[in-house]
N, C-alpha and C positions, 0 to 999 in steps of 0.2 A: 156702368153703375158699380163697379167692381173696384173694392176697397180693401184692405188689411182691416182684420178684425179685431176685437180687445178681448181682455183676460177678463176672466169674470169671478172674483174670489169669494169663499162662501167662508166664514170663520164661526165655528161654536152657533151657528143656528138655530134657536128655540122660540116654539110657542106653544103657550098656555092658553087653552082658552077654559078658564075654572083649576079642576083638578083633571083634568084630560091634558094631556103631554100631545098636539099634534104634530112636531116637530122636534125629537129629542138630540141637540148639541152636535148636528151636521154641519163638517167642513169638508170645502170640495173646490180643487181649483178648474178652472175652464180654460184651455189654451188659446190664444190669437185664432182664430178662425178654425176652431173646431168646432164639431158637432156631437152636443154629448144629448144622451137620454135619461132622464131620472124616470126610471121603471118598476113598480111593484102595485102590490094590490090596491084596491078599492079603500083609504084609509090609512094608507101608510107615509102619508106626506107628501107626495111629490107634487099635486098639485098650490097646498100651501108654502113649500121653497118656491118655486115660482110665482106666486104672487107678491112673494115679500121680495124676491128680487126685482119683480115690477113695482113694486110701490104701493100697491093694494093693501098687502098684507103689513102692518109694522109688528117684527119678531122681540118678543119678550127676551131677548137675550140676544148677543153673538152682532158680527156685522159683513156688511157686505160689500167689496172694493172693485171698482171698475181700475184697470190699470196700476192699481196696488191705492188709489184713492179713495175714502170713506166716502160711503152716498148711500148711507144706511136714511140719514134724516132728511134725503131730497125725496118731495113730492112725484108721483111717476111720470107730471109734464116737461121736470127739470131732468128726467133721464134720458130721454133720445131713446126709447126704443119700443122698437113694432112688436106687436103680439098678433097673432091669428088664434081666432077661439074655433073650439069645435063647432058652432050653428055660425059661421062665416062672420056674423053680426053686420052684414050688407044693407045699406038704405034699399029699402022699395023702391022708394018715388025718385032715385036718382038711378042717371045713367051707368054701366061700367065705368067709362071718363070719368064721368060726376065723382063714383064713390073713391076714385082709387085718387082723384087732386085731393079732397078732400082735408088729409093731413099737411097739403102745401099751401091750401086756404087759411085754415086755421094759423100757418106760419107764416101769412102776410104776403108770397111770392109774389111776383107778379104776372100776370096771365099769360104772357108767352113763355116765361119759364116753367110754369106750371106744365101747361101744351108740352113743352117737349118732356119732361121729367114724364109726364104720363105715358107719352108713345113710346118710350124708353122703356118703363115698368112693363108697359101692357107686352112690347114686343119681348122682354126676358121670358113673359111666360105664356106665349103663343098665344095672347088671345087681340091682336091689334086689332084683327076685322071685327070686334067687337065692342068694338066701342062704347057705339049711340045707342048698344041693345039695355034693358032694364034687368036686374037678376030675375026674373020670373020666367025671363025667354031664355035662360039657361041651366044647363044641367048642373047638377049637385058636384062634379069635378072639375065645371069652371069655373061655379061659383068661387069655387075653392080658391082657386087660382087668382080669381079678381081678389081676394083677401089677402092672399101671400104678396100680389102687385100694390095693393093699397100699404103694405106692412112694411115696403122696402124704397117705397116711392121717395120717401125722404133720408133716406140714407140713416138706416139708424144703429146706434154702438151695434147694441144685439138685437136678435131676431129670436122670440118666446111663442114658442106653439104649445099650445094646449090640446091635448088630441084631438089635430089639424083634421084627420083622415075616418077619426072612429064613425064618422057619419053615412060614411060611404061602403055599398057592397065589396062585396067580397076581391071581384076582382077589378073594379074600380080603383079600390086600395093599392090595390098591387101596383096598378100603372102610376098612381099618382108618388105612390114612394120612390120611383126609378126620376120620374120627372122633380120632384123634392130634393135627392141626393145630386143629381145632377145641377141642381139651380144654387143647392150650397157649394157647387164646386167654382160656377161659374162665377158669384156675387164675391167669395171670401172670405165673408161674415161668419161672428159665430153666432153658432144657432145653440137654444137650449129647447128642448122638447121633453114633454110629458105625455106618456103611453101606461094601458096595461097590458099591450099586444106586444107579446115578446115576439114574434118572429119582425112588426112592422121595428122595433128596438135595435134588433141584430143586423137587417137591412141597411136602414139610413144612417148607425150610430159611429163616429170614432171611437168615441166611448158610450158605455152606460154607467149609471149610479142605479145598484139595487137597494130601495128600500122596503122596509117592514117595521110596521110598528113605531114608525115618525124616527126610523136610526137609517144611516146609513150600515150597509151589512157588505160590500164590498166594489169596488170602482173597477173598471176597466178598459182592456178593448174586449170587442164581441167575444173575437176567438177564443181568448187567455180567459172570458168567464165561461163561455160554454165550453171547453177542454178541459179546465181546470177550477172550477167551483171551489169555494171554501170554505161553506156551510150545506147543511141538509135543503135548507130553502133555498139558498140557490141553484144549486142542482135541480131542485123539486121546481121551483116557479119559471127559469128559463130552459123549455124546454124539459121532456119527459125524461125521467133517470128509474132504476133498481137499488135498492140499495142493498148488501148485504153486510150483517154484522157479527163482529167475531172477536178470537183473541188471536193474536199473532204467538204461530205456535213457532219459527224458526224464522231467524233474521241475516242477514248477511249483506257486502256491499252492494249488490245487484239488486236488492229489496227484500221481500219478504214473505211467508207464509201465512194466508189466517186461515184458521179452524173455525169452520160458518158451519153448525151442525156436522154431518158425517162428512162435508167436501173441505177438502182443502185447494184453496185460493192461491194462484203464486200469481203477485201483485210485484208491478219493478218500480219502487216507488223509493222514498228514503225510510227508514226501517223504523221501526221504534224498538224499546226493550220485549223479550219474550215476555208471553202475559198481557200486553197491555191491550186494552180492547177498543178493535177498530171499528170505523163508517165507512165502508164504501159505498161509491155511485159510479153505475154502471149504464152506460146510456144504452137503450134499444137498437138502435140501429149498429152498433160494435157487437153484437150477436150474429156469429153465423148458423146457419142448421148446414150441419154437420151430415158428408154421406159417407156409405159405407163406414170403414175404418179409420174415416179422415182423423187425419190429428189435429192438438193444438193446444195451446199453453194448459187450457180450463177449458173440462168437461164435463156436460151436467146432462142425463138423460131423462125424460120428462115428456108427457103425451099433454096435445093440445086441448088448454079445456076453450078457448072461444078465438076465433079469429076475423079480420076485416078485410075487407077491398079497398084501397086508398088510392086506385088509380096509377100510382106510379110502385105502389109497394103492398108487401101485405103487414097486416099488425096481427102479432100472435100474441097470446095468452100462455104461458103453458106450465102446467103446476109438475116441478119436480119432485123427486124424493127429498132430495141432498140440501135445496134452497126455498122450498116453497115455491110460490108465483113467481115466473119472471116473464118481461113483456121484452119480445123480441118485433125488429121492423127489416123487414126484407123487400129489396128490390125487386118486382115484382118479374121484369123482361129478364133476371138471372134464375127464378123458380121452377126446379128442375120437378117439383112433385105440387097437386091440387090437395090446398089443406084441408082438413078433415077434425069435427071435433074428435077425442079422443086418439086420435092416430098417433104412434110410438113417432118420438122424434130425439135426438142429437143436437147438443146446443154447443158451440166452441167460444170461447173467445182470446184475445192476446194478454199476456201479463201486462201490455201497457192500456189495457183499454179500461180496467177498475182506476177510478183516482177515491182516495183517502179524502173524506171530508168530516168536519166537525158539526158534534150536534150545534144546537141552533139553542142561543141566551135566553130563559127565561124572560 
């Protein structure tokens, strides 16, 4: 079942519904068998781009190119391609077989083509011995899976998930995301996905698109948005950040100084002029707690007002002099002391661990 994928072009993007902007003027391109995620809040678009890419939606503006060809005015049975919705949208009264031919009936096959295209599908996503069962004698991550099997049965351009996964617990999730990235490796296809669960976003994505507010706010791969953000929201939505704000009191070619109340900040970033006044975001887990006399770029001394047990880590609170609140995440199997509200503590971190980000547009 394994094909070369198409581009998926998104050009000036908009929809109006009234005076409500759901979609404001997003372009975005899709590589041959990539897997991108359009991630942000509840109301930010990304399920509207996906529907106007399926044909559902038709966008008040902008257009949309498969292979650099317009199919902004084709109907979504004229696009060739599978969607999986979050409730599976599985027939009852038919078999696993039954629902996943289904899209090859509608196409006319004929029966023993069908028969094989099914055992094909079924066996891409380990559920072959289950054939003749009905969805009701399965569980909620194979149902899943019969829909992913039925979505790719016919070989289609793209592959559009609607959060495939948000239905399932917790660590359900988790397996079915390793078994998803692994299935876009194997097919080739490109996939587009829609999440507000940033960790399931970072997992499965080559890229994500972060939106807010019907805009796109910036595109990537995981690492380059979660290391390097370039707004406050995105810092703040993937993934927990600190920010401190200041002016930069000294600059040079190795980066820069800011003056965050009584602390001074040495940030190795590209400088701006003295005066000018900066965002940092400082992610929790680039916090060390500091022993003894330990050194290091930035030090901030501050007693814990609240902390947590995460199992693998601890999450601290700890309100400084010099910076206010800041929230540090530590490894729990390197905790050389039992945290304690109020207990004096040592906070370190690297000149590269602050990255510089912009407020967020009106």
């Amino acid at each position: 079942m394994s094909a070369a994928g198409h581009a998926l072009g998104i050009l000036g993007l908009t929809k109006r519904y009234g005076s409500f902007t759901a979609v404001d003027d997003v372009s975005l391109d899709v590589g041959q068998g990539e897997f991108l995620t359009l991630l942000g809040p509840s109301g930010s678009g990304k399920t509207t781009i996906l529907m106007a890419v399926a044909g559902f939606v038709a966008p008040t503006a902008g257009s949309i190119l498969l292979d650099g060809r317009e199919i902004t005015p084709l109907p979504p049975e004229k696009r060739n391609f599978g969607m999986v919705f979050q409730g599976y949208a599985l027939f009852p009264h038919m078999s696993v077989a039954e629902n996943v031919a289904f899209p090859l009936r509608v196409r006319g096959l004929s029966r023993a083509d069908r028969e094989a295209k099914v055992r094909a599908a079924l066996d891409l996503v380990q559920l072959g011995a289950f054939a003749e069962r009905l969805p009701k004698q399965l569980s909620g991550g194979q149902q899943q899976r019969v829909a992913l099997a039925r979505a790719l049965v016919f070989e289609p351009n793209l592959l559009l998930l609607d959060e495939p996964l948000s239905a399932l617990d917790k660590k359900l999730r988790a397996e079915l995301q390793e078994e998803l990235k692994a299935l876009h490796r194997r097919v080739g296809r490109t996939f587009v996905n829609v999440t507000h669960d940033q960790e399931e976003a970072l997992s499965l994505s080559d890229r994500i698109a972060i939106l807010n507010h019907g805009r796109l706010i910036q595109a990537g791969a995981p690492g380059e948005l979660y290391e390097r953000p370039r707004t406050r929201f995105v810092a703040d939505f993937l993934g927990k950040s600190n920010f401190i704000e200041g002016a930069v009191a000294t600059a040079d070619a190795a980066g820069f100084v800011l003056a965050a109340g009584t602390a001074r900040i040495a940030v190795r970033a590209p400088a701006a002029p003295e005066g000018t006044r900066r965002l940092l975001s400082l992610r929790p887990e680039k916090i060390a707690l500091l022993a003894g006399e330990e050194a290091a770029d930035n030090v901030v001394e501050g007693r814990i007002l609240a902390w947590s047990y995460l199992g693998s880590g601890f999450a601290l609170r700890v309100e400084t002099a010099s910076l206010g609140e800041l929230r540090a995440t530590l490894p729990a199997w390197q905790a050389a002391f039992a945290p304690a509200e109020g207990l004096p503590v040592r906070l370190g971190w690297s000149a590269e661990a602050a990255v510089p980000v912009e407020e967020d547009a009106p």
